[in-house]
C-alpha positions as CSV (number, residue, x, y, z in Angstrom):
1,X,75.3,139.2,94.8
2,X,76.0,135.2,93.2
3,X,79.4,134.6,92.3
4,X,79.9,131.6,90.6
5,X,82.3,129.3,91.3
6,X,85.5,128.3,88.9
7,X,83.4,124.7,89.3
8,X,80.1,126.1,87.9
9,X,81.8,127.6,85.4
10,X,84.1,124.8,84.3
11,X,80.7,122.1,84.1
12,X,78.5,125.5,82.7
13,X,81.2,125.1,79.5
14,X,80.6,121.2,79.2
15,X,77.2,122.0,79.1
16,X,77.2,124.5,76.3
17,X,80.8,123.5,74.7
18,X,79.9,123.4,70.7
19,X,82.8,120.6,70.1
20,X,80.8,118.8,73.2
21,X,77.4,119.2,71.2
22,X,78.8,117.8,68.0
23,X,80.7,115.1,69.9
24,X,77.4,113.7,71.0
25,X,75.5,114.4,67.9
26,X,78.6,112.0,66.3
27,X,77.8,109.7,69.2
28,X,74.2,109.3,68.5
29,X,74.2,109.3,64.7
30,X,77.2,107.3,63.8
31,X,78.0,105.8,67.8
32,X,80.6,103.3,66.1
33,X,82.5,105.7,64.7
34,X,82.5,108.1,67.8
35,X,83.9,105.2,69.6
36,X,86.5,104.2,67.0
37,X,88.0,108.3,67.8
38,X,87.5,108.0,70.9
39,X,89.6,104.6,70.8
40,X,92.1,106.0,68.3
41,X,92.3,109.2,71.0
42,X,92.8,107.1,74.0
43,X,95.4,104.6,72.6
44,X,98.0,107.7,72.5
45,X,97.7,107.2,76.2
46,X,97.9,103.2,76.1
47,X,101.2,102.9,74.9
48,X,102.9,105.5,77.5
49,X,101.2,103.4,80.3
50,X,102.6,100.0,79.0
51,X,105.9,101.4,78.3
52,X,105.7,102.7,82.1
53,X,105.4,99.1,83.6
54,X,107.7,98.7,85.7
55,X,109.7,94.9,86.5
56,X,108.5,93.9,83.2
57,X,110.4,93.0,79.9
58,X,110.9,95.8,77.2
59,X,110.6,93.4,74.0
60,X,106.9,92.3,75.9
61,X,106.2,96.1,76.3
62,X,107.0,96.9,72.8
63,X,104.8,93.8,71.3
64,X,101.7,95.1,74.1
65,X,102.2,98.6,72.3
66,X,102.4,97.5,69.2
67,X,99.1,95.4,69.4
68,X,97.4,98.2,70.7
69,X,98.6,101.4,68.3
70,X,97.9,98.5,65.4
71,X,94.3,97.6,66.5
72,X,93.2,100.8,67.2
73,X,94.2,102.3,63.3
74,X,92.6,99.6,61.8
75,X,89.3,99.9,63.6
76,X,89.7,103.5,62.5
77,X,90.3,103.1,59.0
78,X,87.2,100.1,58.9
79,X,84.6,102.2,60.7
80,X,85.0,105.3,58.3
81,X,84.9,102.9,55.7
82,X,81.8,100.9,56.4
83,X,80.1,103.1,59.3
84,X,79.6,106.5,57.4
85,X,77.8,104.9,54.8
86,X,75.8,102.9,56.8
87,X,74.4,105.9,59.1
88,X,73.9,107.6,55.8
89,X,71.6,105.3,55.0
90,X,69.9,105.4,58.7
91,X,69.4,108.8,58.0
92,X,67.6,108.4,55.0
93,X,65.3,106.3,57.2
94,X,65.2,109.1,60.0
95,X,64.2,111.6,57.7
96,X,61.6,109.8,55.1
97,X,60.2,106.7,57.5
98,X,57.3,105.8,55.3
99,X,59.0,105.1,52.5
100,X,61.0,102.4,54.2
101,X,59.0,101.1,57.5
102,X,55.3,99.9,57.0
103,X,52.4,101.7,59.2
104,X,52.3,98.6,61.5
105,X,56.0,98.8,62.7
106,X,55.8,102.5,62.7
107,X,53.1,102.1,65.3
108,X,54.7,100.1,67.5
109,X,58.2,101.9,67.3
110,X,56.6,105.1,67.8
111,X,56.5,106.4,71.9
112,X,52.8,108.4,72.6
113,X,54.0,111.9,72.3
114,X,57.0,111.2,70.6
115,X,58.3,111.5,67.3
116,X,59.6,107.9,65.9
117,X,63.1,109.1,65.8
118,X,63.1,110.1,69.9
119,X,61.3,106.9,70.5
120,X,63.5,104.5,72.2
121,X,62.0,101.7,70.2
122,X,63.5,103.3,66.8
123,X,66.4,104.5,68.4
124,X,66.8,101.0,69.7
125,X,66.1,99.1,66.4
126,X,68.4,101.7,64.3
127,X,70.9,101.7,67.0
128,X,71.3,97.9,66.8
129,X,73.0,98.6,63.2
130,X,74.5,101.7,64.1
131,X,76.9,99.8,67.0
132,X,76.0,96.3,65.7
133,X,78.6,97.1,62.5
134,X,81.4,97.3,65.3
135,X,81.1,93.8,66.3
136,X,80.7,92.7,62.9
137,X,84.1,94.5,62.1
138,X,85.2,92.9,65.1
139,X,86.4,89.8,63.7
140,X,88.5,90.8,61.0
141,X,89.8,94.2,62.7
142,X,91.4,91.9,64.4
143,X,92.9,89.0,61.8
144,X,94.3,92.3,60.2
145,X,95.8,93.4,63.5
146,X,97.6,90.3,64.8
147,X,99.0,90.1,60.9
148,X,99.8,93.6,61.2
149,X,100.9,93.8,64.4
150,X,104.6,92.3,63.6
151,X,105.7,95.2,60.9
152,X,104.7,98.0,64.1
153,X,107.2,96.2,66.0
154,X,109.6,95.9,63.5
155,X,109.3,99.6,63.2
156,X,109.3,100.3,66.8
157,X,112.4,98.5,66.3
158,X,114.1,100.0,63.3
159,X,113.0,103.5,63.6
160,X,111.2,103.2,60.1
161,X,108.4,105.6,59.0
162,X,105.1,104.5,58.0
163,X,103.5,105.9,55.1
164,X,100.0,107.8,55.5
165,X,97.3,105.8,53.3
166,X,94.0,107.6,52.5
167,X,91.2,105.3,53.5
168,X,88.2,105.7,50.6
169,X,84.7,104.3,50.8
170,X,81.9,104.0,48.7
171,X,78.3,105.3,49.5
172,X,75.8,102.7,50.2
173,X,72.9,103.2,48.0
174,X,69.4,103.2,49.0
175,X,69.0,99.1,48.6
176,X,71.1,99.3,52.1
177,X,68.0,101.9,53.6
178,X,65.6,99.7,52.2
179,X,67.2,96.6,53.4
180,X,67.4,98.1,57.5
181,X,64.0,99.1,56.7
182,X,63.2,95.4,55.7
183,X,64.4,94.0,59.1
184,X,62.7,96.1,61.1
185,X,59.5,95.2,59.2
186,X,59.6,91.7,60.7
187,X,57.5,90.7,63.3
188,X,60.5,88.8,65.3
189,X,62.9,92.0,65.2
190,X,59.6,93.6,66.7
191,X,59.2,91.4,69.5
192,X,63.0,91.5,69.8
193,X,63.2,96.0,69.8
194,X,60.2,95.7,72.9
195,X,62.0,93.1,74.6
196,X,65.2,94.8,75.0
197,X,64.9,98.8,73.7
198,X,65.1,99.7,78.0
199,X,67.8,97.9,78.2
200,X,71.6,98.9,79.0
201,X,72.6,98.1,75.1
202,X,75.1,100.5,74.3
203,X,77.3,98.9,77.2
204,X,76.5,95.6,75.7
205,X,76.9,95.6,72.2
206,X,80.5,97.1,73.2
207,X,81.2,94.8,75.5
208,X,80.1,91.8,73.3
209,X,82.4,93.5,70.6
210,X,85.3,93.2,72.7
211,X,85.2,89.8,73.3
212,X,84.8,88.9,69.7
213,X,87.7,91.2,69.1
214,X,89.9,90.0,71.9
215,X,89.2,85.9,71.2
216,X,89.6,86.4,67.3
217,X,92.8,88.5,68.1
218,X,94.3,85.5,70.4
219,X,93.3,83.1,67.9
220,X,94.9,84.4,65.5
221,X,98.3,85.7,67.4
222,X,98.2,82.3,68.3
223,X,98.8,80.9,65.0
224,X,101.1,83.6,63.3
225,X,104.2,82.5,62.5
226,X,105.2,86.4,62.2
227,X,104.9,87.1,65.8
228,X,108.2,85.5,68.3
229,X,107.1,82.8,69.3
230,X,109.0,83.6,73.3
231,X,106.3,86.4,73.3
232,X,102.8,85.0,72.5
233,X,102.3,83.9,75.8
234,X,102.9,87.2,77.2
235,X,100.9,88.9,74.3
236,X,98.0,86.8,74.6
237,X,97.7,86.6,78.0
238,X,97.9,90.7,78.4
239,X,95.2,90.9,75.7
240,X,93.1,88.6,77.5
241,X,93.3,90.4,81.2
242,X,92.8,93.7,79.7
243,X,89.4,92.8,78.2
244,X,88.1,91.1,80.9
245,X,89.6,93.6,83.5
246,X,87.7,96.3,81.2
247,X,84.7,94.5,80.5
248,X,84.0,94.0,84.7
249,X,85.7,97.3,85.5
250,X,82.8,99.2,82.9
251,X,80.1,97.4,84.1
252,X,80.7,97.6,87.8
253,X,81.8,102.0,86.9
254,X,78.7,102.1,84.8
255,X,76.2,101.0,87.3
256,X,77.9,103.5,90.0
257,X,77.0,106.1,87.6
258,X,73.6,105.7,86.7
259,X,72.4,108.1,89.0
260,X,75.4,110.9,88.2
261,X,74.4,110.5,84.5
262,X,70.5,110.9,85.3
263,X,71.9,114.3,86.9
264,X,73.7,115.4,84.1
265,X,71.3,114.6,81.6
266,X,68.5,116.0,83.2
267,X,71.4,119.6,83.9
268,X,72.0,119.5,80.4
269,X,68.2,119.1,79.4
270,X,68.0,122.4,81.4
271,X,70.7,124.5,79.9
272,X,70.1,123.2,76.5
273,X,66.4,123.5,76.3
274,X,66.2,125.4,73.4
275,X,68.5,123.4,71.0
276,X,66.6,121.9,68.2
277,X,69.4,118.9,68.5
278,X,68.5,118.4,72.1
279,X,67.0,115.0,71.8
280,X,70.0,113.9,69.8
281,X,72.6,115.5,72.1
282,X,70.8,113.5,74.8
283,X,70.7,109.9,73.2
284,X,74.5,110.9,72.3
285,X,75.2,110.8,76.4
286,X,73.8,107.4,76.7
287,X,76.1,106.2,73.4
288,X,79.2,107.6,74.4
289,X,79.0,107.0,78.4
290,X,80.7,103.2,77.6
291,X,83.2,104.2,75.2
292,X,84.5,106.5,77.6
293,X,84.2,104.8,80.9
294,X,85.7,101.5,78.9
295,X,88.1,103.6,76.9
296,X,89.4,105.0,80.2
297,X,89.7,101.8,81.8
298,X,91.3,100.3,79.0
299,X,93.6,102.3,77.9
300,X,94.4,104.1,80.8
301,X,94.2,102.0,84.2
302,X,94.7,98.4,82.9
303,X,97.8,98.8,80.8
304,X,99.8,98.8,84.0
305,X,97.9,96.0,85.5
306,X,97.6,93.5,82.5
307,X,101.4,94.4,81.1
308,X,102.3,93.0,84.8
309,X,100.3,90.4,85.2
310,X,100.8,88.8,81.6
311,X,104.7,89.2,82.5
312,X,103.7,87.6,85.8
313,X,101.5,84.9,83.8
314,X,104.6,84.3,80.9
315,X,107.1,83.4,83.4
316,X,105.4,81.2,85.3
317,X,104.0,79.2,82.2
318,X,107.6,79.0,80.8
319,X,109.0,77.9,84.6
320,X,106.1,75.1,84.3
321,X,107.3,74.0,81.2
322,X,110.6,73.7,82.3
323,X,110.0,71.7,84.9
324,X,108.0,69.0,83.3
């Protein structure tokens, strides 16, 4: 007689969990709006962690928490707005190809054996838009942040309630399908997708996303005559460590897990043999595995470390200045 243990059962419901499924379908369809949930999801444990820090000062805990519930709203609120439509459009290409790509690009997109939208050239070249509107948000995500950032603290401060605004969006129309389609038309974005479609590009369009994110962010803290002037320092040097602290930690996490991941995938290709989405569910994995293993680092781990170190980092600057 097998008896399973509470183990096989527990990764048996990962496997076949229906919110799992769905969660990776998101992932693969719409992968910049999986992460911005997964961000807004996460950054409910940020703030505990920075709040927990010990040795460090409260007001430079409350401005670290504030940046961090602040960004993480926005980047919500502009990914439903701009990524919806966008994978809309995608999907019009998914599901009508001719009308949009020419037989030449078709061709050399398409995987022997493979339809063109489980050939990792496609899913390359689409996914390139489909994560690429993150780092294109980057920028101002974060203007709006560090301009928004001083009214969260002023209601961390005063107690105030915020009032709920419904975010609306337009569709995109089929000009924006045709227009995708157009670029991947061209000979250079060919030569580009073959270059680069085996490569490790979820983790580095979200990395390269942070860093935009995190430079426009200090930039522009930097310059705001909103935010107390005795806290920049601290503010801009916690938002600095944490990115890179994330961006090395993923990496360095990510490559440790290459082979677990080839594991799971090849588990779940087992279990889920039979699921017409399966392809999907599968490129979902590879989309979401940096969002979660830099969400976790990020809004987890580091808030501890960077919301001690900037303290560190602030004090000494200001002794420094002092002295000369």
């Amino acid at each position: 007689m097998k008896v399973n243990s509470n183990r096989d059962i527990s990764f048996k419901s990962i496997y076949t969990s229906r919110a799992v499924k769905k969660s990776l379908e998101l992932a693969s369809s719409n992968g910049a709006l999986f992460g911005a949930s997964a961000t807004v999801a996460f950054s409910a444990l940020r703030p505990l962690s920075i709040m927990c820090t010990p040795k460090t000062d409260i007001e430079n805990r409350k401005i670290a928490t504030a940046k961090s519930i602040t960004s993480s709203l926005i980047n919500f609120g502009l990914m439903v707005a701009l990524s919806v439509p966008l994978a809309k459009s995608i999907k019009k290409i998914d599901n009508n190809p001719q009308k949009y790509l020419n037989k030449e690009t078709i061709t050399k997109l398409k995987d022997k054996g493979k339809d063109l939208t489980e050939s990792q050239g496609y899913i390359f070249g689409t996914q390139l838009f489909k994560l690429g509107i993150a780092s294109l948000v980057a920028v101002p995500k974060a203007i709006i942040t560090a301009n928004g950032m001083p009214y969260i603290v002023k209601m961390m401060s005063d107690d105030n309630n915020d009032k709920n605004k419904n975010v609306s969006f337009k569709g995109i129309t089929d000009k924006t399908a045709k227009t995708i389609g157009n670029s991947l038309n061209k000979n250079r974005m060919n030569k580009f997708i073959e270059k680069f479609k085996d490569s490790n590009f979820p983790m580095h369009i979200t990395a390269i996303t942070d860093v935009i994110a995190t430079l426009t962010f200090m930039h522009e803290a930097d310059k705001s005559k909103k935010i107390d002037e005795k806290r920049k320092k601290a503010l801009l040097y916690n938002a600095g460590i944490s990115t890179g602290l994330s961006i090395t930690g993923g990496y360095t996490i990510d490559k440790l897990l290459e082979k677990p991941t080839e594991r799971f995938i090849k588990k779940y290709k087992e279990v889920n043999k039979n699921d017409k989405n399966l392809a999907k569910q599968v490129q979902g994995i590879k989309i979401a595995k940096p969002f979660i293993i830099l969400g976790t680092i990020y809004y987890i781990f580091i808030p501890l470390i960077s919301t001690f170190l900037a303290e560190i980092a602030d004090k000494k600057s200001h002794g420094t200045f002092i002295k000369s």
